[in-house]
N, C-alpha and C positions, 0 to 999 in steps of 0.2 A: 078479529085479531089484526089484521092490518090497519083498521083504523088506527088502534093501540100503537102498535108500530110506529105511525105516522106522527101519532102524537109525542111519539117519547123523541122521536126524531125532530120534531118541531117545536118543543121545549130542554135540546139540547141532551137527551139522554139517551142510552144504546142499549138495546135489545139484550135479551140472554143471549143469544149465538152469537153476536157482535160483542157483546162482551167476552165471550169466550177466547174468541178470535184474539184478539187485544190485548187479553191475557197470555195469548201463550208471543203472540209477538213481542208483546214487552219483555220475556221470559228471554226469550233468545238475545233480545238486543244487551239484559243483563250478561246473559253467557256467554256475549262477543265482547261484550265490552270487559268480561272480566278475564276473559282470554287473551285477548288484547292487553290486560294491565299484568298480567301472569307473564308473557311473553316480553314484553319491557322491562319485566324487571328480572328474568332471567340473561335478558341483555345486557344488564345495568353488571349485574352478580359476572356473567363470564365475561365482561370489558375489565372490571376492579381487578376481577382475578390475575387476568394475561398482564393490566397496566401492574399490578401487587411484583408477580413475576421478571416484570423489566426490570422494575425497582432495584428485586433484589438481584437482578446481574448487573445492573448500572453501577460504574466502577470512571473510575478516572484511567481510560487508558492511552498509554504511550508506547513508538514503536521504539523496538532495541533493537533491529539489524533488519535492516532494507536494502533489496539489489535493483535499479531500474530496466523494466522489460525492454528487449529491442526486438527488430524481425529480423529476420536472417532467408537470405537468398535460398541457401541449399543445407536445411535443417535437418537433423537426425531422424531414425526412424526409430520411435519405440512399440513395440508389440505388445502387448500384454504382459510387460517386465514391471518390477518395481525399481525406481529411481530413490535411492538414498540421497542429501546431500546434506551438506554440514554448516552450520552458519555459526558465525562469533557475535555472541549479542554483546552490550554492552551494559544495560541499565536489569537488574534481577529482581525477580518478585516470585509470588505464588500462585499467580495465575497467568494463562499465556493461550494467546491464542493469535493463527497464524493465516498470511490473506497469499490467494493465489491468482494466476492471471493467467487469464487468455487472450489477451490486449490485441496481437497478432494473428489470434487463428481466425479461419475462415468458415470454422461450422463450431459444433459444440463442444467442449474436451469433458468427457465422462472420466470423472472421478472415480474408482471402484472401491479403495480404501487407503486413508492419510492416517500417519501415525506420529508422534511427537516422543525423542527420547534425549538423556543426555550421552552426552558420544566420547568413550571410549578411548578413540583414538581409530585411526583408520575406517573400515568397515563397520566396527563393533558398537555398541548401547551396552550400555547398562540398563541389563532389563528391568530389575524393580521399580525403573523410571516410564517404563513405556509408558504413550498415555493416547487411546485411540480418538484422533477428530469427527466431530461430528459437523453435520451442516443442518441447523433446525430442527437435532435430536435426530438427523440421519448420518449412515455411515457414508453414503455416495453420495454424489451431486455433479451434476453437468453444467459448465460454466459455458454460458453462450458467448458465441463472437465476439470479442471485443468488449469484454464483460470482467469483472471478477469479484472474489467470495473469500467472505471473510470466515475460518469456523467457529463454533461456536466455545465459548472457554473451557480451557481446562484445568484442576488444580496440578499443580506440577510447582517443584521446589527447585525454582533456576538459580542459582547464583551471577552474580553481575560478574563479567568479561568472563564468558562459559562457550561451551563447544553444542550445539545441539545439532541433534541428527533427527532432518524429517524425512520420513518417507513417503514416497507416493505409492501408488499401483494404476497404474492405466491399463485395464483391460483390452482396449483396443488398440491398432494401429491407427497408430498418432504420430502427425510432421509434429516435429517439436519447434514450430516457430517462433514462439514466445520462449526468448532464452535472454541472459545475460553472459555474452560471451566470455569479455575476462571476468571470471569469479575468482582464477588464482587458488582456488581452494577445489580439491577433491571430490568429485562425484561419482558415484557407483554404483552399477546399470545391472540387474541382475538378467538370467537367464529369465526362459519364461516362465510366468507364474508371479501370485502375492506371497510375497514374505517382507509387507511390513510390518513392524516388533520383532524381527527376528534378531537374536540375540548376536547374527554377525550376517553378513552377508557377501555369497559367493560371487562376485562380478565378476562377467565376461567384457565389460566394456568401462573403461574411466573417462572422465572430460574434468578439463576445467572450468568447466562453465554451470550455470544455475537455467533448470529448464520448471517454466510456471511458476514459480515462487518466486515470491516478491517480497516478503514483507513477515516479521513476528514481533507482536506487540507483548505487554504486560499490565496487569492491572498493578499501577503504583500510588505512591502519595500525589495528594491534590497539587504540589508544587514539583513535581516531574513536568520536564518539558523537554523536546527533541530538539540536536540542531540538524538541519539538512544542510549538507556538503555538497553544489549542485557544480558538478564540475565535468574534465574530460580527462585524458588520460593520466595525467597527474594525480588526481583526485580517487580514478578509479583504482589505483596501484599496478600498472601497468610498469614491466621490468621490476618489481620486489619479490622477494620468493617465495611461490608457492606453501599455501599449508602453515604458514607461519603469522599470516596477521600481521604484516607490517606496511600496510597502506597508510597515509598520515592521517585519515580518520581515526584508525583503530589506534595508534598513538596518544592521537589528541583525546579521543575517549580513556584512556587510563589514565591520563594527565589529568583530564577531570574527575575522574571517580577517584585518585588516589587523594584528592582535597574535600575536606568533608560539605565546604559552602559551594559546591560544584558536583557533588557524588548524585545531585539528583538529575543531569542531565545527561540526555543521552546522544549516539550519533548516528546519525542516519545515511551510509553514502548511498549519493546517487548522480556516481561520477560514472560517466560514458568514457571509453578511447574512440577517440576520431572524434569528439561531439564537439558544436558547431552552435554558436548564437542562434546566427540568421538561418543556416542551411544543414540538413538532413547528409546526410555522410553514414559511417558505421552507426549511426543512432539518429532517433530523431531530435531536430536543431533543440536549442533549449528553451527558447520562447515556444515552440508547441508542446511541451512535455513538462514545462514548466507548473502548471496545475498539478496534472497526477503525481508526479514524481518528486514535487517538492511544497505547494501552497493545502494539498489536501491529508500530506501525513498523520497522522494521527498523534496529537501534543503536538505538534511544529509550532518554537517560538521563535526560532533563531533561524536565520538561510547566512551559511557561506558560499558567495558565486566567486567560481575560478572559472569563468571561459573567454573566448577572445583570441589564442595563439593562432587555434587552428582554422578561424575563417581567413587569417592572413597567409597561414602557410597552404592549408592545405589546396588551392585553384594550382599554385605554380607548381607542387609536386603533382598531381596527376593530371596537368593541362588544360585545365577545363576557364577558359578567362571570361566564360560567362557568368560565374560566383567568383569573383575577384569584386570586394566589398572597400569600402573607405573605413577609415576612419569615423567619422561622423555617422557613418550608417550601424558600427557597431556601438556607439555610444548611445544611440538611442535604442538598440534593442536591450542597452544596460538600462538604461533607466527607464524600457516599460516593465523589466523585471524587476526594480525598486519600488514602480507605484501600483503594482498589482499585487506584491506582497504587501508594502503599509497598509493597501487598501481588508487586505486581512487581519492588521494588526501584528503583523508581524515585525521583525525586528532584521536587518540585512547586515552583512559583511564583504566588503570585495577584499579577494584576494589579490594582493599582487605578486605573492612567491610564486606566480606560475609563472612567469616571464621567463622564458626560454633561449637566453640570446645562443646558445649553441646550435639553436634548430634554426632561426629565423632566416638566418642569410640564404635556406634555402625558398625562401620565398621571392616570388616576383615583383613582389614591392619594393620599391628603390629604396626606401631606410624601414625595413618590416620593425626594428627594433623603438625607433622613433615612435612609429604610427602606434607600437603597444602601449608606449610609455603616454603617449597624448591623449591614446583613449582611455588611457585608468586615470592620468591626473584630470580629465573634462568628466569623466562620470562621479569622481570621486566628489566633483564640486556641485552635484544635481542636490538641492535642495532637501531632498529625502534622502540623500544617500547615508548611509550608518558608519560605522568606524572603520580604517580603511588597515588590516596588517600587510605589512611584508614579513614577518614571522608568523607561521600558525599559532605555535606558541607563546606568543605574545598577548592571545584571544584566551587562552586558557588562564595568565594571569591577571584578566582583566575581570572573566568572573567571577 
């Protein structure tokens, strides 16, 4: 038998038990290999799927009402209350979905539950509207440090220049560092406990300010497009009355929506009080805030920049002559915010209605009013620079 062996061995042929062997390894390497093609192609199947699914929420969206987040020294305390606030959008649609921020905290802000409705008037929704956020088909979500989250859509029937009321629920106690101080609009703090959707809500506490919320977008037509207002206290509506919407944003938004070759654009403020080119004040300067808060909005085609008063005013009113800036040093902080927006494609507008000659003389500069004037006619002249109003208004007739 061994001879046989040797022989079938040495004319290249393999025994029964070697062939048996052989056979069953060839076996397995079928049933890995076919394991293996099973598995890629359930791959293949739940990649179409999920990509199928983006698809179908891939939506052209654009934001209709944005507040830019600041930090704040000595921030509110909420406990496990729910935070209503109310926001005036601009541009309307049937889907809407809203981004929140923790840009300034220091650990994680747990969401417990956000709810989206249209608002009433004070307190109240109109419940048939409620409409609960989720965050990747959840109801919670914790937004890390310096992070934020956008939810996921809802259908909901907004009308253009409308009142919405979102509410939050923070379970925990939370510094509310991430706030937009002037919102000028009503915010209402309940006792403790969630009662977002609740058909009114009993507050122990009002502010005017906007705390993690930043931003509500809308799925529109393909030729929707934002403009961002990137300003300071002018801008923000700082001294116009409360609860009323009369910021020159919220203006120049109806002036556009009320023309039909203009109704598809929206306005986005994200005007600071005290905000500063070069230098950090009640906000941070606008060259570092400049990306989030105006080049990364969602639709932004248009930036109007209104700033410049307050790097000249504000060193002499609170004494500080170590942020006492030139002229030429805020000309060029204009036109790195012209070539970082072209460089997006974007399209610029300087203001010059924000020229303040009643404030200026109280600044330390010998002709504060001069130095404004030289720095808007030297930026107006920067090679990229866009069209230049001294009426807002004037912008509304152009498009």
């Amino acid at each position: 038998m061994s001879s046989l062996t040797q022989i079938l061995k040495c004319r290249g042929r393999t025994t029964p038990s070697e062939a048996g062997v052989a056979d069953v390894r060839s076996r397995r390497r079928s049933l890995a290999t076919g394991a293996a093609i099973l598995l890629a192609l359930s791959a293949i199947v739940f990649t179409t799927s999920v990509i199928a699914t983006e698809r179908r929420d891939d939506a052209h969206w654009v934001g209709t009402w944005s507040a830019s987040p600041q930090g704040v020294a000595a921030p509110i305390q909420i406990n496990g209350q729910t935070v209503r606030q109310i926001v005036h959008t601009t541009l309307g649609g049937e889907r809407v979905r809203v981004r929140f921020s923790n840009a300034y905290g220091t650990s994680g802000l747990v969401i417990g539950s956000a709810h989206v409705a249209i608002s009433t008037g004070g307190a109240s929704i109109s419940s048939g509207t409620d409409r609960v956020l989720k965050f990747n088909g959840s109801p919670t979500i914790t937004i890390p440090a310096g992070a934020l989250v956008v939810s996921d859509p809802v259908t909901f029937n907004m009308p253009a220049l409308s009142d919405l009321a979102v509410d939050l629920y923070l379970p925990e106690n939370v510094a509310a560092t991430t706030q937009h101080s002037v919102g000028l609009q009503t915010t209402y703090i309940s006792a403790s406990g969630d009662f977002t959707g609740a058909a009114a809500i009993e507050s122990t506490t009002t502010t005017q300010s906007y705390y993690f919320l930043t931003g509500v977008e809308v799925s529109a037509s393909n030729r929707a497009r934002a403009i961002v207002t990137l300003g300071d206290s002018v801008t923000d509506g700082f001294g116009s009355t409360p609860d009323t919407n009369q910021r020159w944003p919220n203006l120049l938004a109806e002036r556009l929506s009320s023309n039909w070759a203009t109704s598809r654009l929206t306005v986005l403020n994200a005007g600071v009080s005290g905000n500063r080119v070069l230098h950090d004040f009640v906000g941070t300067s606008a060259l570092a805030r400049l990306d989030r808060d105006t080049l990364v909005q969602t639709g932004v085609k248009y930036v109007i920049v209104g700033e410049g008063n307050n790097d000249l005013l504000i060193p002499g009113l609170i004494g500080n002559p170590a942020e006492v800036v030139t002229v030429a040093q805020i000309i060029q902080g204009h036109r790195q915010m012209i070539d970082r927006a072209h460089a997006l494609g974007l399209r610029d507008v300087l203001q010059l209605s924000g020229l303040l000659a009643g404030d200026v003389k109280q600044s330390r500069n010998d002709n504060p009013t001069g130095d404004l004037q030289v720095a808007a006619d030297r930026t107006r002249h920067h090679p990229l620079c866009g069209p230049v109003v001294s009426s807002l208004f004037s912008l509304a007739a152009r498009c």
